[in-house]
SEGULO-610757 format. One line per 4 residues: number of its first residue (from 1); their letters; for each residue z, y, x of C-alpha. Coordinates in nm, 2 decimals, m for minus. Layout:
NUM = a = Z:Y:X | ...
END
This chain:
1 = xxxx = 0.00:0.00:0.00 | 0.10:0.28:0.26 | m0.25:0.19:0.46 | m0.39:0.23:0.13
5 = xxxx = m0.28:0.56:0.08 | m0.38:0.66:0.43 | m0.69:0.58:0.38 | m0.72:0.78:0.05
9 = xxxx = m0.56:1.06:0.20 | m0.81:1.06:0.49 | m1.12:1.03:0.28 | m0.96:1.34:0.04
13 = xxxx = m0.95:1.56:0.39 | m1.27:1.45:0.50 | m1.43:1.55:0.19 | m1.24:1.86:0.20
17 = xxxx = m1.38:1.94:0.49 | m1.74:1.86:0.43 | m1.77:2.05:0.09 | m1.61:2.36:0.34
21 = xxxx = m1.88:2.32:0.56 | m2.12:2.32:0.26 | m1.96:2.61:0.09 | m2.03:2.76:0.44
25 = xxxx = m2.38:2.62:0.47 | m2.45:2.79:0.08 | m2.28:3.12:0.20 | m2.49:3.16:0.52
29 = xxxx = m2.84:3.03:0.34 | m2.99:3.39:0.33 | m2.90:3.48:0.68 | m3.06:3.13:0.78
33 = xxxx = m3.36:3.16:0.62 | m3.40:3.54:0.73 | m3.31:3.41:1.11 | m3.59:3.15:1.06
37 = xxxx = m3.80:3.40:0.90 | m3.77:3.65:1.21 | m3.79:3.38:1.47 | m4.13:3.23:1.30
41 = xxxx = m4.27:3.62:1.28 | m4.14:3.66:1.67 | m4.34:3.34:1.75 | m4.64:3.44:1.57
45 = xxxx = m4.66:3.79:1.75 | m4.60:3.73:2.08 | m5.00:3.60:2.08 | m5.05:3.93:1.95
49 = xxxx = m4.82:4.12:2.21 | m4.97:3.87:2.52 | m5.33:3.94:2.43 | m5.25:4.34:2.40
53 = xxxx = m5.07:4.32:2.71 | m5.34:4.20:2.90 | m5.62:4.40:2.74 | m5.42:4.69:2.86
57 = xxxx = m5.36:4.59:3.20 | m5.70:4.48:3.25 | m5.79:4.84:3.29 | m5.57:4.88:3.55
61 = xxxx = m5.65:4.58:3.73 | m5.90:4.32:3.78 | m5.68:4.06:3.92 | m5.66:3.79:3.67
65 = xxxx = m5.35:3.67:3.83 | m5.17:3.93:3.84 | m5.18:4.10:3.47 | m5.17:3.70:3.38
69 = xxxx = m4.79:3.68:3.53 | m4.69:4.02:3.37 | m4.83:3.95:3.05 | m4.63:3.62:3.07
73 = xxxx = m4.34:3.84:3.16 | m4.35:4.11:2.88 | m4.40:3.81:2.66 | m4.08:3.61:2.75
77 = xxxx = m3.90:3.97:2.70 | m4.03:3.97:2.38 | m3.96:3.69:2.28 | m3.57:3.70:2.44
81 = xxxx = m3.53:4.01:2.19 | m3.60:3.82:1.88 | m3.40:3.57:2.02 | m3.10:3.81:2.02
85 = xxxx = m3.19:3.94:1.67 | m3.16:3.58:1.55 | m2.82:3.54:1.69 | m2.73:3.86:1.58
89 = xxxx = m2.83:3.77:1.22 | m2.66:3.44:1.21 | m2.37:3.61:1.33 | m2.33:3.43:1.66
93 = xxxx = m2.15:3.73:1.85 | m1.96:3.50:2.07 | m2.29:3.28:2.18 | m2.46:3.60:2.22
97 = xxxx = m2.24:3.76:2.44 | m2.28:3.44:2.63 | m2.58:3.42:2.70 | m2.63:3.78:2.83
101 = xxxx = m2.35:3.71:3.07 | m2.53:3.37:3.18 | m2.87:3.54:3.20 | m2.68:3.81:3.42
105 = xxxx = m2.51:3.59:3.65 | m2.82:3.32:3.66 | m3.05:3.66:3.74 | m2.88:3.81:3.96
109 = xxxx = m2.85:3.47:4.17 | m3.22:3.38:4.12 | m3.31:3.78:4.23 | m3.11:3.72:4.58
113 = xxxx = m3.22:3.36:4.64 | m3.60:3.51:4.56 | m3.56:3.85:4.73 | m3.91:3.81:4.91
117 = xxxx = m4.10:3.68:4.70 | m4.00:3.95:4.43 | m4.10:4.20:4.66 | m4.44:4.05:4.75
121 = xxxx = m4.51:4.01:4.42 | m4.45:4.35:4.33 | m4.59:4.44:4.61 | m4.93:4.26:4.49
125 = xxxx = m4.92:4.41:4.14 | m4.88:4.80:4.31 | m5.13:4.69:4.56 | m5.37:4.57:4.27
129 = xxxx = m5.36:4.87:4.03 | m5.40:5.14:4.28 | m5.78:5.24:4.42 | m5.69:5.25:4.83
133 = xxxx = m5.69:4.85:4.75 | m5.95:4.62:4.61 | m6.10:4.28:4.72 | m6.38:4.33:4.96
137 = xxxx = m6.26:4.65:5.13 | m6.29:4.66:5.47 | m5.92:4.73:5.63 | m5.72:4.75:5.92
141 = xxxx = m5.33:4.67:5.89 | m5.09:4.52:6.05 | m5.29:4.45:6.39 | m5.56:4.33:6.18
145 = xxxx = m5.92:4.37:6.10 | m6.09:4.22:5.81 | m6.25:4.20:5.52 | m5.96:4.15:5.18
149 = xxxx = m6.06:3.82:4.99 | m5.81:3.79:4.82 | m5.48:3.93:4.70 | m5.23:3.69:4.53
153 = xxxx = m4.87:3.73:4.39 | m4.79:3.62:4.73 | m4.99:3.76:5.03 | m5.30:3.96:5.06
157 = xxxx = m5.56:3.76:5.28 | m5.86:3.89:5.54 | m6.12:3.76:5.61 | m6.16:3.88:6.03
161 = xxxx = m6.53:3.95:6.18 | m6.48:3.64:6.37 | m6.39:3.44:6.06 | m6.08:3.37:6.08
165 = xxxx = m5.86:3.41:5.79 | m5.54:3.61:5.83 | m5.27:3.60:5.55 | m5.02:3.90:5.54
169 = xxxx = m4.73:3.92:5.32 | m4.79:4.20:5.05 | m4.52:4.36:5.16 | m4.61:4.40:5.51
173 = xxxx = m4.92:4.54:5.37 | m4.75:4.79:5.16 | m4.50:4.91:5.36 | m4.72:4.96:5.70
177 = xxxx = m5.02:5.20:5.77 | m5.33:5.11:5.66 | m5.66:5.18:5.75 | m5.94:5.18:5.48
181 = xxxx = m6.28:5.19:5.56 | m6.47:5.09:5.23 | m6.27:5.38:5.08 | m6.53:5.69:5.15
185 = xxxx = m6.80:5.43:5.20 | m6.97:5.63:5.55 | m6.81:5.62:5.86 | m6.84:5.81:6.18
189 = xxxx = m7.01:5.66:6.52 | m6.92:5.74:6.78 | m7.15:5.67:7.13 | m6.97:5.74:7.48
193 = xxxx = m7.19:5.74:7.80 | m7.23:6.03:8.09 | m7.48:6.18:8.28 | m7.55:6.27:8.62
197 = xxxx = m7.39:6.52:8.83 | m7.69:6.64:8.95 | m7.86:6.63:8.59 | m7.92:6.95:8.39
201 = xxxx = m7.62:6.90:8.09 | m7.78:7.15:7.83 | m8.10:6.92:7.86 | m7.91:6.58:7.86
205 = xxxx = m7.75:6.70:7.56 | m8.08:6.82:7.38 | m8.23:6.46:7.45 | m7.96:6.26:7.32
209 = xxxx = m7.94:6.42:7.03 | m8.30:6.45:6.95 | m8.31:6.05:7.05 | m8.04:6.01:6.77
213 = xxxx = m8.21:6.19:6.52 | m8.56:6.05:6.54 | m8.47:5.69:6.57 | m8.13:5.57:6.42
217 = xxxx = m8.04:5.61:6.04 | m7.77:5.86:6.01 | m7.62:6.07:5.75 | m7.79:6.40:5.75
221 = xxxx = m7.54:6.57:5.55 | m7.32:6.62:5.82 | m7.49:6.71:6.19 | m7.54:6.51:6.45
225 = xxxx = m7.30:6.61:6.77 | m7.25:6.56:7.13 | m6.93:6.71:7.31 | m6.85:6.68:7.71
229 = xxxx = m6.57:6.57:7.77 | m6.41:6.47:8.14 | m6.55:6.46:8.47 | m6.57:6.07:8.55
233 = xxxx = m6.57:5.94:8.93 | m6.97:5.96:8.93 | m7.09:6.12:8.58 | m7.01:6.40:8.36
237 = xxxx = m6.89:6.23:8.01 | m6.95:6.29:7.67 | m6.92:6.17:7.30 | m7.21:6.19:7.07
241 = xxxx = m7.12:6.17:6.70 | m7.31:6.09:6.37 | m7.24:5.97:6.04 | m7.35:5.69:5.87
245 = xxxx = m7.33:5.57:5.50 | m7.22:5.22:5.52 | m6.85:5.04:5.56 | m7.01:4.72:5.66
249 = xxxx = m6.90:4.61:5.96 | m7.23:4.46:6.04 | m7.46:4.73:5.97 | m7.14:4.97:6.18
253 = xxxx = m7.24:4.77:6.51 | m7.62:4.74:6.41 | m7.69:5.16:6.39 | m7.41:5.23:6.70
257 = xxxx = m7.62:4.93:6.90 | m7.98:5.18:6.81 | m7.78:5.51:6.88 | m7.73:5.32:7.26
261 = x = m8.03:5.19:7.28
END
């Protein structure tokens, strides 16, 4: 009899406690359905928000992978907002405040344990929307020469006159001078040699520049130029200078290898 009664008494709590829990369930049905309502809507308009996101940045740059990771970003922080809403609706205060101390303390040790590769990546994106840097510029940075192939979330990569492919951390990039040559698309030439002591200067000068100008492609809208310079062991130097409207490196060494000849 008393195991009886137990066991009576246990079922009467336990369906005390379930019709709670459904009283609860009936009370909260309007902030359920509007949490599932908002979350559905949040879902449904982050396609919208990715594809805006990356119409937009497409005008800024034409590296696919780089408005591709932001518009993943500014996604995921759309969709974190609803997320809080939700909570907010549902009246999790508690979980809430949770998980924006988690995400806090899980940033803050994912920014320090990816401190580099942060800064290269925003390195990349600064690199990308901004004119003085585009794929196939010719550039000088960093000790190096090249041609830019490519520029990831990562590194920027050059491609060197004697093919050899040189990968620089965008930050290094970034940070450091650098030295564009594609940017004004003409670049100067500049041809050193010397004459004779004994050699009549104002003649040697009118010859090599009329040699210039006859025979070697040049930019005419700035003069051709010739400037002494310093008295060398056996000759009397000079610069001659002309412009020329190319950044190839190729076509550089091509006219300066004419304006010697």
């Amino acid at each position: 009899q008393y195991m009886w009664n137990q066991l009576q008494e246990s079922w009467h709590k336990l369906i005390d406690k379930l019709l709670g829990w459904f009283d609860g369930l009936v009370t909260y049905l309007p902030n359920i359905f509007l949490a599932i309502f908002v979350g559905a809507v949040a879902l449904y308009a982050s396609r919208y928000v990715k594809k805006g996101i990356l119409q937009l940045l497409s005008k800024a740059t034409n590296n696919k992978t780089v408005t591709n990771v932001l518009a993943n970003i500014f996604t995921a922080i759309f969709l974190l907002f609803g997320l809080f809403i939700v909570l907010g609706i549902l009246n999790l205060d508690k979980a809430l405040t949770s998980l924006l101390a988690g995400a806090g303390v899980i940033g803050l040790a994912v920014g320090l344990a990816l401190q580099d590769p942060l800064i290269n990546l925003f390195s990349g994106v600064l690199m990308s929307v901004r004119d003085y840097y585009k794929i196939g510029d010719l550039i000088e940075t960093n000790s190096f020469f090249g041609t830019i192939q490519k520029i990831n979330l990562r590194s920027t990569i050059l491609m060197t006159p004697d093919g050899q492919e040189v990968i620089i951390p965008n930050k290094e990039v970034l940070q450091s001078p650098l030295v564009n040559f594609s940017h004004n698309g003409r670049r100067r030439i500049d041809v050193n040699c010397g004459v004779a002591y004994g050699d009549d200067l104002e003649n040697a000068k009118q010859v090599a520049l009329q040699a210039v100008k006859s025979n070697v492609e040049y930019d005419d809208t700035h003069p051709v130029e010739l400037f002494y310079g310093e008295f060398g062991d056996s000759s009397v130097n000079f610069v001659l200078q002309f412009w020329h409207n190319t950044y190839s490196q190729k076509s550089y060494l091509e006219t300066k290898s004419q304006a010697i000849i």
